[in-house]
mmCIF file of the C-alpha atoms, coordinates in Angstrom:
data_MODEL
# 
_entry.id   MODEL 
# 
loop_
_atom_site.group_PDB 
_atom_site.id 
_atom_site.type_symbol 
_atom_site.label_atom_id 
_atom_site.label_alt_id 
_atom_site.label_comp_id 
_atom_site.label_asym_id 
_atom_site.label_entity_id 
_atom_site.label_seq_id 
_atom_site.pdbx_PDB_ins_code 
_atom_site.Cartn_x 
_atom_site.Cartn_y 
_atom_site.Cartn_z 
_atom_site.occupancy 
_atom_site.B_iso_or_equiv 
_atom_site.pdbx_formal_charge 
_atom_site.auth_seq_id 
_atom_site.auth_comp_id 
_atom_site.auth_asym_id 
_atom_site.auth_atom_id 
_atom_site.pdbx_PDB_model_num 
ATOM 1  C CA . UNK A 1 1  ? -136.997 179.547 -196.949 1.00 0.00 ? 1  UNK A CA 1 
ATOM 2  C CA . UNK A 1 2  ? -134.160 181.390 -195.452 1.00 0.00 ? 2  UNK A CA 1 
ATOM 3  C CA . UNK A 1 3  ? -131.897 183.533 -198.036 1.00 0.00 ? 3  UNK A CA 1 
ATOM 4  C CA . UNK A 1 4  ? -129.270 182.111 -199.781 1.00 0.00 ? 4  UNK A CA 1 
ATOM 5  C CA . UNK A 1 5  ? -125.979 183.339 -202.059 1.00 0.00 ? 5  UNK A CA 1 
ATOM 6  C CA . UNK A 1 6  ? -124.613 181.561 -204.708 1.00 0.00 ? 6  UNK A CA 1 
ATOM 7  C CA . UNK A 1 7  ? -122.644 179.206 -204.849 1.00 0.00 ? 7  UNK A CA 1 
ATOM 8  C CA . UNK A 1 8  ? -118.889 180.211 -205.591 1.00 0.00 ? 8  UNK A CA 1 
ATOM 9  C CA . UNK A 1 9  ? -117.023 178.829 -208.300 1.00 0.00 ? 9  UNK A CA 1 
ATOM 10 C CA . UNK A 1 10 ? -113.686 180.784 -207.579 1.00 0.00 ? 10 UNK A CA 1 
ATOM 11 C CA . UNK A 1 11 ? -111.678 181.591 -204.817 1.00 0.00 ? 11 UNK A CA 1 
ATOM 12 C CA . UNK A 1 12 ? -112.374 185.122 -205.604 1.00 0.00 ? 12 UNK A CA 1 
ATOM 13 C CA . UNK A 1 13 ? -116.346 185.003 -205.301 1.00 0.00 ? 13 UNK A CA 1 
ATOM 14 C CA . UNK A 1 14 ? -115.885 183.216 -202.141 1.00 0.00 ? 14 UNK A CA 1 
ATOM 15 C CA . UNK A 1 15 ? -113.915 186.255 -200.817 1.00 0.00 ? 15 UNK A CA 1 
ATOM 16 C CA . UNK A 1 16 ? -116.531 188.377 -202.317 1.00 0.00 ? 16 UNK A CA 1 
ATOM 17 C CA . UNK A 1 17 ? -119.231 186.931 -200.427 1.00 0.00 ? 17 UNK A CA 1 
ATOM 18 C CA . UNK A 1 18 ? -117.201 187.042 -197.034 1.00 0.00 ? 18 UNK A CA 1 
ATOM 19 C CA . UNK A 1 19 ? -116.194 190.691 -197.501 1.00 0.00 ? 19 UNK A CA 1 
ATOM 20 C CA . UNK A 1 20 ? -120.232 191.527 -198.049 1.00 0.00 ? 20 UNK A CA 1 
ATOM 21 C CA . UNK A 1 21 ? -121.425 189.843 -195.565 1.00 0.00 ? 21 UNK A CA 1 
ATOM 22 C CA . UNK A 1 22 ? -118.416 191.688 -192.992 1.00 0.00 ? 22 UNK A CA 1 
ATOM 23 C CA . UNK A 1 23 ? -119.214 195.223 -194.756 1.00 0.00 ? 23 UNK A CA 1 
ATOM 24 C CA . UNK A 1 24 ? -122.762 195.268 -195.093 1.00 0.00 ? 24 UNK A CA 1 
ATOM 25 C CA . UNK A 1 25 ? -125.969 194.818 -193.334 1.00 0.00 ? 25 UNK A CA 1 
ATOM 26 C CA . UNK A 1 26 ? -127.041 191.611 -194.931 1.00 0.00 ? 26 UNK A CA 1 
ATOM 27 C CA . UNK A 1 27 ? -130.442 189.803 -194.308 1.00 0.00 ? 27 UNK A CA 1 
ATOM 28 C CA . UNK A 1 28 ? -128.412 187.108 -192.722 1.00 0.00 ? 28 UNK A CA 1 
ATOM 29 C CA . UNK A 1 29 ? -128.397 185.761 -189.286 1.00 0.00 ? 29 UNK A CA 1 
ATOM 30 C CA . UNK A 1 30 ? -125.989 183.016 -189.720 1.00 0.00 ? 30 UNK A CA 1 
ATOM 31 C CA . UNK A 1 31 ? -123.073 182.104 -191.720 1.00 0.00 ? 31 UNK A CA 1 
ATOM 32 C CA . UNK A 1 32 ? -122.180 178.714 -192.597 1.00 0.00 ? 32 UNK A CA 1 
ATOM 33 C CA . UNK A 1 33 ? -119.801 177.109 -195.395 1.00 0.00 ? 33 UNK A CA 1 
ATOM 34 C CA . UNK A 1 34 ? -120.372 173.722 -196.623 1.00 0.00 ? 34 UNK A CA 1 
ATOM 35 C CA . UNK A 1 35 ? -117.134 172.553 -196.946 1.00 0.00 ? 35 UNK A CA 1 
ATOM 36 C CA . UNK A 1 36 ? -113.829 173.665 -196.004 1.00 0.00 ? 36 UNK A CA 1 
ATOM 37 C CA . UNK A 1 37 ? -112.425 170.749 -198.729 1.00 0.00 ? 37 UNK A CA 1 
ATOM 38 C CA . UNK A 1 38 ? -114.408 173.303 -201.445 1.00 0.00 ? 38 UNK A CA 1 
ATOM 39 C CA . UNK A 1 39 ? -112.602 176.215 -200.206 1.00 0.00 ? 39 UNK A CA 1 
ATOM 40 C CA . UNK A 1 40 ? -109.479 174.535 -200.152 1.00 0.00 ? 40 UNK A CA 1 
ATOM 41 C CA . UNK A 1 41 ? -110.109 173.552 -203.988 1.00 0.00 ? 41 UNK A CA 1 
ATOM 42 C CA . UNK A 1 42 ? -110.736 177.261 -204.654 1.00 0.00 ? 42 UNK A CA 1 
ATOM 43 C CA . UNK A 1 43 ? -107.620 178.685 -202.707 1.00 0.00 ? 43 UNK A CA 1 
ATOM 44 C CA . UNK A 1 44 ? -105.527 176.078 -204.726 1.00 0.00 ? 44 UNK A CA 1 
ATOM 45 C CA . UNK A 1 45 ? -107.106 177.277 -208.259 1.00 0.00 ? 45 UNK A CA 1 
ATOM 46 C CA . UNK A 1 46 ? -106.580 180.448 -207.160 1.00 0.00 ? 46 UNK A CA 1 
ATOM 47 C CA . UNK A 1 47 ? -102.763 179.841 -206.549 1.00 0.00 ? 47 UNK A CA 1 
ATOM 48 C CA . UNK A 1 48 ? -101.914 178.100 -209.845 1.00 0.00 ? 48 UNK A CA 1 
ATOM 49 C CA . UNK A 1 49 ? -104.126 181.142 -211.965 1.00 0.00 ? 49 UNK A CA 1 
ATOM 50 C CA . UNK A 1 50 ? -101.405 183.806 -209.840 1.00 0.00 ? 50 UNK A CA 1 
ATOM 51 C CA . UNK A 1 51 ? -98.708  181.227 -210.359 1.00 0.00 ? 51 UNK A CA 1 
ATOM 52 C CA . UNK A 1 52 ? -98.943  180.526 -214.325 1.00 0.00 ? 52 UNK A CA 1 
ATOM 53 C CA . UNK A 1 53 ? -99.628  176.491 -213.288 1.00 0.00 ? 53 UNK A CA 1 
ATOM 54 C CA . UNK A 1 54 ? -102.132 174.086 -213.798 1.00 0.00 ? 54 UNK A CA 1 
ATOM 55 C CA . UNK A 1 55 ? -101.819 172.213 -210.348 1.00 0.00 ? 55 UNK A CA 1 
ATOM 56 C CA . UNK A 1 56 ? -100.323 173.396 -206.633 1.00 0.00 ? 56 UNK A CA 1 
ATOM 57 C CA . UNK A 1 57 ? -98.338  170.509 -207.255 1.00 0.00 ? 57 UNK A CA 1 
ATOM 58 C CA . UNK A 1 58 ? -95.665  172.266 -209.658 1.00 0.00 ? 58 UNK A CA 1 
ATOM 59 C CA . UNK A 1 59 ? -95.268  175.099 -208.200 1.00 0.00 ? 59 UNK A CA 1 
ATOM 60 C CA . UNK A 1 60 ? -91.761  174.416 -206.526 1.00 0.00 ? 60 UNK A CA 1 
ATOM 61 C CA . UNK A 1 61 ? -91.550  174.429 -202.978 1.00 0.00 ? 61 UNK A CA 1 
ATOM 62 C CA . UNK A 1 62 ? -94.386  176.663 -202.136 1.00 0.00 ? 62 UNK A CA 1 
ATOM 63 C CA . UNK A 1 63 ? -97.731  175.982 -203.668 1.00 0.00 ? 63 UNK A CA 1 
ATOM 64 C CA . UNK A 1 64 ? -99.321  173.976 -200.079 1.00 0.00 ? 64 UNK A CA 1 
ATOM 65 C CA . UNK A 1 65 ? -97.747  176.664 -198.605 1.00 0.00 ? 65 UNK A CA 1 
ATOM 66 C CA . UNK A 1 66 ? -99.384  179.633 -200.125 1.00 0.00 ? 66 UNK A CA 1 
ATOM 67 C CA . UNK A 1 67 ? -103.150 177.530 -200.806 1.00 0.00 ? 67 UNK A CA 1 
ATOM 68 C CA . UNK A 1 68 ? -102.293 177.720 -196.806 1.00 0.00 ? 68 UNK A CA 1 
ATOM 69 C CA . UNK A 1 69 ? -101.781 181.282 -196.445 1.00 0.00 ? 69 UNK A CA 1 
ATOM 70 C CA . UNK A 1 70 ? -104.796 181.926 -198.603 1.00 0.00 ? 70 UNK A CA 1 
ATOM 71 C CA . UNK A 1 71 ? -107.051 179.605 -196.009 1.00 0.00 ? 71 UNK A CA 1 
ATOM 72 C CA . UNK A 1 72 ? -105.926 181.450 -193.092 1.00 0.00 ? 72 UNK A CA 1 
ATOM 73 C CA . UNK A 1 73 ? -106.734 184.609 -194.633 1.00 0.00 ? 73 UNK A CA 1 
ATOM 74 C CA . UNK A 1 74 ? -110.469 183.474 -194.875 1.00 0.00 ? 74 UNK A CA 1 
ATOM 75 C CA . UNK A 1 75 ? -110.146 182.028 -191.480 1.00 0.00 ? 75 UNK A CA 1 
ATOM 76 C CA . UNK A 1 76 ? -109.209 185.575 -190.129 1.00 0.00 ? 76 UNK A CA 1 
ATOM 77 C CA . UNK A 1 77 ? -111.988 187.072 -192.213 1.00 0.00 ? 77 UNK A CA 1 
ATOM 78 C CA . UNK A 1 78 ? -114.491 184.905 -190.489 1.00 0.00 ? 78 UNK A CA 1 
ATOM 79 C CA . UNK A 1 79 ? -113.163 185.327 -187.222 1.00 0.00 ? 79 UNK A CA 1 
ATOM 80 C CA . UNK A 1 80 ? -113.216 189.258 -188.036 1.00 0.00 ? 80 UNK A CA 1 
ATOM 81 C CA . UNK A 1 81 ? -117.507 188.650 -188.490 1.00 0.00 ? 81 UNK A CA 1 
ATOM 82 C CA . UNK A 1 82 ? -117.702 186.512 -185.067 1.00 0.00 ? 82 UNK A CA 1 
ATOM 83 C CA . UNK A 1 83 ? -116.117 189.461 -182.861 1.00 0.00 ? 83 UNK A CA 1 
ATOM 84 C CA . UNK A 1 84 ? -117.462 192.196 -184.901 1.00 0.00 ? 84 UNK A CA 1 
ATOM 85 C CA . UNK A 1 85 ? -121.356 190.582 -185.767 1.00 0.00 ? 85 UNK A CA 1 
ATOM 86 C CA . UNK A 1 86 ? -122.097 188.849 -182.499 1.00 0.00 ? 86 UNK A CA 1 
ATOM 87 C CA . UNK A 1 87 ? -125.516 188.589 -184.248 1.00 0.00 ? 87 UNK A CA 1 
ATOM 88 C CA . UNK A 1 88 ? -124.507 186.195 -186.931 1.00 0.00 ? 88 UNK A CA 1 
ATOM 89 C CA . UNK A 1 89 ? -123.779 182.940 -185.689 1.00 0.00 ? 89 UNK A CA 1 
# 
């Protein structure tokens, strides 16, 4: 059975994960998320923890905007490991 990490259950972990796999020389060969509708469920916890609010919803004119800015962070992250790790797929 191939290696596995857990499965995050905040937006944080998530970025923990990423950040090892970019810095480290993990046993891994290929990277793969399940689903981007997950991450975007983390991002947007994430948001309303920093923002005081319990859904992206009420924070005025910004929340989908910054739940955004947090996915294209991870996007860059990830596109980081594809020019850097050629190996991992």
């Amino acid at each position: 059975m191939l290696p596995r990490t857990k499965t995050p259950k905040t937006w944080e972990e998530l970025n923990e994960i990423i950040n090892d796999v970019y810095t480290s020389q993990l046993p891994y060969t290929t990277l793969a998320i399940d689903s981007v509708t997950a991450c975007e469920s983390l991002a947007g916890g994430f948001v309303c923890k920093s923002n005081g609010q319990k859904s992206v919803a009420s924070i005025p004119y910004r929340g989908r905007e910054e739940v955004a800015t947090e996915l294209r962070k991870l996007l860059d992250k990830l596109n980081l490991i594809r020019l850097e790790k050629p190996w991992l797929s």
